[in-house]
C-alpha positions as CSV (number, residue, x, y, z in Angstrom):
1,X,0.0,0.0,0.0
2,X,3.1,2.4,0.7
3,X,4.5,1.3,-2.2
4,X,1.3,2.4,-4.4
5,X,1.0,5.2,-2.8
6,X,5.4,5.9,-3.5
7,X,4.3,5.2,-7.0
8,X,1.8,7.6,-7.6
9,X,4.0,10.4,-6.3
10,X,7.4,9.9,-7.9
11,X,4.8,9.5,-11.1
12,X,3.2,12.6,-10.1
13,X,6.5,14.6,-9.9
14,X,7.8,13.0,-13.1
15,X,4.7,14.6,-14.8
16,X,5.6,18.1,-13.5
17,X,8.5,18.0,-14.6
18,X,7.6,16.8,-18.3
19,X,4.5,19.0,-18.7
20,X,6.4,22.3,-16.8
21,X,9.4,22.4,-17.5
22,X,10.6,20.4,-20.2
23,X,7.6,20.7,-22.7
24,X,7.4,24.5,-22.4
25,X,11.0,24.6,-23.7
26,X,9.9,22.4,-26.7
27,X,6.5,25.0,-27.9
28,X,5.6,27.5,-27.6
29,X,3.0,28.8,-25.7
30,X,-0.1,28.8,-28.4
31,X,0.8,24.8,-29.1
32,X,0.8,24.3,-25.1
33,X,-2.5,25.8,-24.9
34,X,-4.0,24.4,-28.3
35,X,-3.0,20.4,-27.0
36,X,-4.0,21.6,-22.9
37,X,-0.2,20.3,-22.0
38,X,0.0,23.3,-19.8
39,X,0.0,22.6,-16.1
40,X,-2.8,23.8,-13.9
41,X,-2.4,26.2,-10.8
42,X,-2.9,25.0,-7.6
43,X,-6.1,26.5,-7.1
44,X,-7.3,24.8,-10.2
45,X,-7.9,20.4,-9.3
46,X,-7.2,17.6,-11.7
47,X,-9.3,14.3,-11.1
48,X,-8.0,11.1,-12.1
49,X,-10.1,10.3,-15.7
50,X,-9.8,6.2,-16.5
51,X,-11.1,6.9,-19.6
52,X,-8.3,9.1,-21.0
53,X,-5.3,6.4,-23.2
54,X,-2.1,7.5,-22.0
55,X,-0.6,5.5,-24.7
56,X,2.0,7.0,-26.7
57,X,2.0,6.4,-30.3
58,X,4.7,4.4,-32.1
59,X,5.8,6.5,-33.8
60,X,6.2,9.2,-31.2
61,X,8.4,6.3,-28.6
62,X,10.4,4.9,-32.3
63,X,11.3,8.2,-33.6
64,X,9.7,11.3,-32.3
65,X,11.9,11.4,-28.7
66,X,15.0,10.6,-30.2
67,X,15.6,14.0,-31.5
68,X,17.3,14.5,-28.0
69,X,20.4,12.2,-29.7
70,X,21.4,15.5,-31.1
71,X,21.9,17.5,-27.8
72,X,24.4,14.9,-26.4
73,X,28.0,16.6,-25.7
74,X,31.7,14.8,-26.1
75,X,32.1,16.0,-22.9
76,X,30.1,15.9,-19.6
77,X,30.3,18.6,-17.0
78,X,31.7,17.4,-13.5
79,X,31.2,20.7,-11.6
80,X,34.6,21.2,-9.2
81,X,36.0,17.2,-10.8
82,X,36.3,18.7,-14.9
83,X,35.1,17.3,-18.0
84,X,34.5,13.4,-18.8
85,X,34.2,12.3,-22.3
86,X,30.6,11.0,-22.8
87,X,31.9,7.5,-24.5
88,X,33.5,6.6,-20.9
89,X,30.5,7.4,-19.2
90,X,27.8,5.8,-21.3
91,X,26.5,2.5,-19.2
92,X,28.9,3.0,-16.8
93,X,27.9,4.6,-13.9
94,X,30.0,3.3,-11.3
95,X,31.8,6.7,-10.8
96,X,28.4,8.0,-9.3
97,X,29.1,5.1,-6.3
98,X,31.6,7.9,-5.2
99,X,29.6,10.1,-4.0
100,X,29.5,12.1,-7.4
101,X,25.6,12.7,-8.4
102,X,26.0,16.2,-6.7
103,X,29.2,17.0,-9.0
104,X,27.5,15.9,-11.9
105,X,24.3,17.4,-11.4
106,X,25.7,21.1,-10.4
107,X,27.9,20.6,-13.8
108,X,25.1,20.1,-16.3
109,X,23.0,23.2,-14.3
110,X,26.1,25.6,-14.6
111,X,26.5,24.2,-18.0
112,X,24.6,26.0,-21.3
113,X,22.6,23.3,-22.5
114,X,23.5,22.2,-25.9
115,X,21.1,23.6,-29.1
116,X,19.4,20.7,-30.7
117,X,19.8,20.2,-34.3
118,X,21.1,17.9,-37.1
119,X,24.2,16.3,-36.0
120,X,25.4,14.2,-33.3
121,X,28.4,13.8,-31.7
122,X,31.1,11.5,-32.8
123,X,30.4,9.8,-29.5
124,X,26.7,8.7,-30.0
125,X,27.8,6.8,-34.0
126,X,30.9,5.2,-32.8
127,X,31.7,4.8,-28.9
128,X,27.9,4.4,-27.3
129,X,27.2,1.5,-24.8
130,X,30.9,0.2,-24.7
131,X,31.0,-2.4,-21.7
132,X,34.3,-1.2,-20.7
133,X,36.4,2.2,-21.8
134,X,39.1,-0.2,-22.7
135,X,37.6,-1.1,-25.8
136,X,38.2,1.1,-28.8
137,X,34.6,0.7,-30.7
138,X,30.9,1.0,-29.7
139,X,27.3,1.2,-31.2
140,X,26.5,3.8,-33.7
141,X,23.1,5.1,-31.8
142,X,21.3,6.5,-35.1
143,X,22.0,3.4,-36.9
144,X,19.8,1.6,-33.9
145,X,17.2,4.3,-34.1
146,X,16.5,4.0,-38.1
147,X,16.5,0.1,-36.9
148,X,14.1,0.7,-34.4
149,X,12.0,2.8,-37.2
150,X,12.2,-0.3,-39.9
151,X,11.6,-3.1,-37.4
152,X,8.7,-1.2,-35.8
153,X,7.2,-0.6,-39.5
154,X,7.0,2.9,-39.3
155,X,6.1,4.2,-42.7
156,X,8.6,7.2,-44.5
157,X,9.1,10.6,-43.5
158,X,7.2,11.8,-46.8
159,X,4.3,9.8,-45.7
160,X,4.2,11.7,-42.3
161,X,4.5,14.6,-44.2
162,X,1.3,13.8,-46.2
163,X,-1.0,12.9,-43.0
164,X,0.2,15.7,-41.5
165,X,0.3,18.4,-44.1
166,X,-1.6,16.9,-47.2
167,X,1.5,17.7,-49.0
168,X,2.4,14.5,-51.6
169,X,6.3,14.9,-52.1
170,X,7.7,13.1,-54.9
171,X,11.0,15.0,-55.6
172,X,13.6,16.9,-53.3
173,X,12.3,20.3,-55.0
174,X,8.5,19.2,-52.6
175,X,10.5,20.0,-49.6
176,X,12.5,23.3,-50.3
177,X,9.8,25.1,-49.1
178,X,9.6,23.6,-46.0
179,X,13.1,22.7,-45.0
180,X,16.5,24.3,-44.7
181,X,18.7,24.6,-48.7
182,X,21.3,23.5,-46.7
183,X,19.9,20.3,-44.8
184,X,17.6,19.6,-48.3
185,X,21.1,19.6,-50.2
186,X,22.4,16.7,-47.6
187,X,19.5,14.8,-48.1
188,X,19.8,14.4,-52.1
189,X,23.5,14.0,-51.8
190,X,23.1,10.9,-49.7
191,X,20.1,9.5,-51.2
192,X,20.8,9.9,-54.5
């Protein structure tokens, strides 16, 4: 019964923290209000409603959340210990043990959070989820998410596109309204 009752408020402040702080630096205000993702005051009350899917999507958990990939840094923030490279640290958390959560903590909050855009670090495509440091190669993250994508069966991007837009691409030129020249020129120069 403690237990449930644990649950329910560690899932309670999870949910704060998603919907307060971390979606409102996603949208923007008029998409927080248009999809009621904004959290209420506490003179306003929220009831439990069983009839509300809390699902996600597919696509959303496949694809949608890994955008986050490209915010990863080489190096991770120790506060008053320095900088670690990210490819020692990924699935190994021992250093923590040592009374270190503060350190890294106070690190990444005095630390300007990286912008989120097309690339990734050389850390996430060639040194991720290493057993040991020792070892010179690793697992190219993005080549596991367009996995995930295919083995899930989520259709193209272009089809997305369509449901969400009613635009039907066919060619590169369909997109260069809607995309940057610069990433639209990456895209036809690898999948030519």
């Amino acid at each position: 019964m403690i237990d449930d009752e644990l649950r329910r408020i560690l899932i309670a402040i999870f949910q704060n923290i998603c919907y307060k702080e971390y979606l409102p630096l996603l949208f923007s205000p008029a998409i927080m209000a248009r999809y009621n993702l904004s959290v209420l005051s506490a003179a306003e009350t929220t009831e439990y409603d069983p009839d509300i899917d809390a699902t996600i999507s597919i696509e959303f958990m496949t694809s949608s959340m890994r955008f986050g990939h490209s915010a990863i840094q080489t190096k991770v923030p120790l506060g008053k210990l320095g900088e670690q490279l990210f490819r020692d640290l990924y699935f190994q958390p021992f250093f923590l043990y040592d009374d270190t959560l503060d350190d890294l903590i106070s690190g990444y909050a005095k630390d300007e959070a990286q912008k989120l855009h097309t690339h990734v670090v050389q850390d996430m495509t060639e040194f991720c989820m290493r057993s040991s440091s020792n070892i010179p190669y690793g697992t190219d993250v993005l080549s596991l998410d367009i996995n995930r994508s295919r083995l899930n069966g989520l259709p193209p991007y272009v089809d997305f596109l369509k449901l969400c837009t009613c635009r039907n691409v066919t060619k590169f030129e369909d997109l260069a309204d809607i995309m940057p020249k610069k990433i639209l020129k990456r895209l036809k120069d690898t999948y030519r």
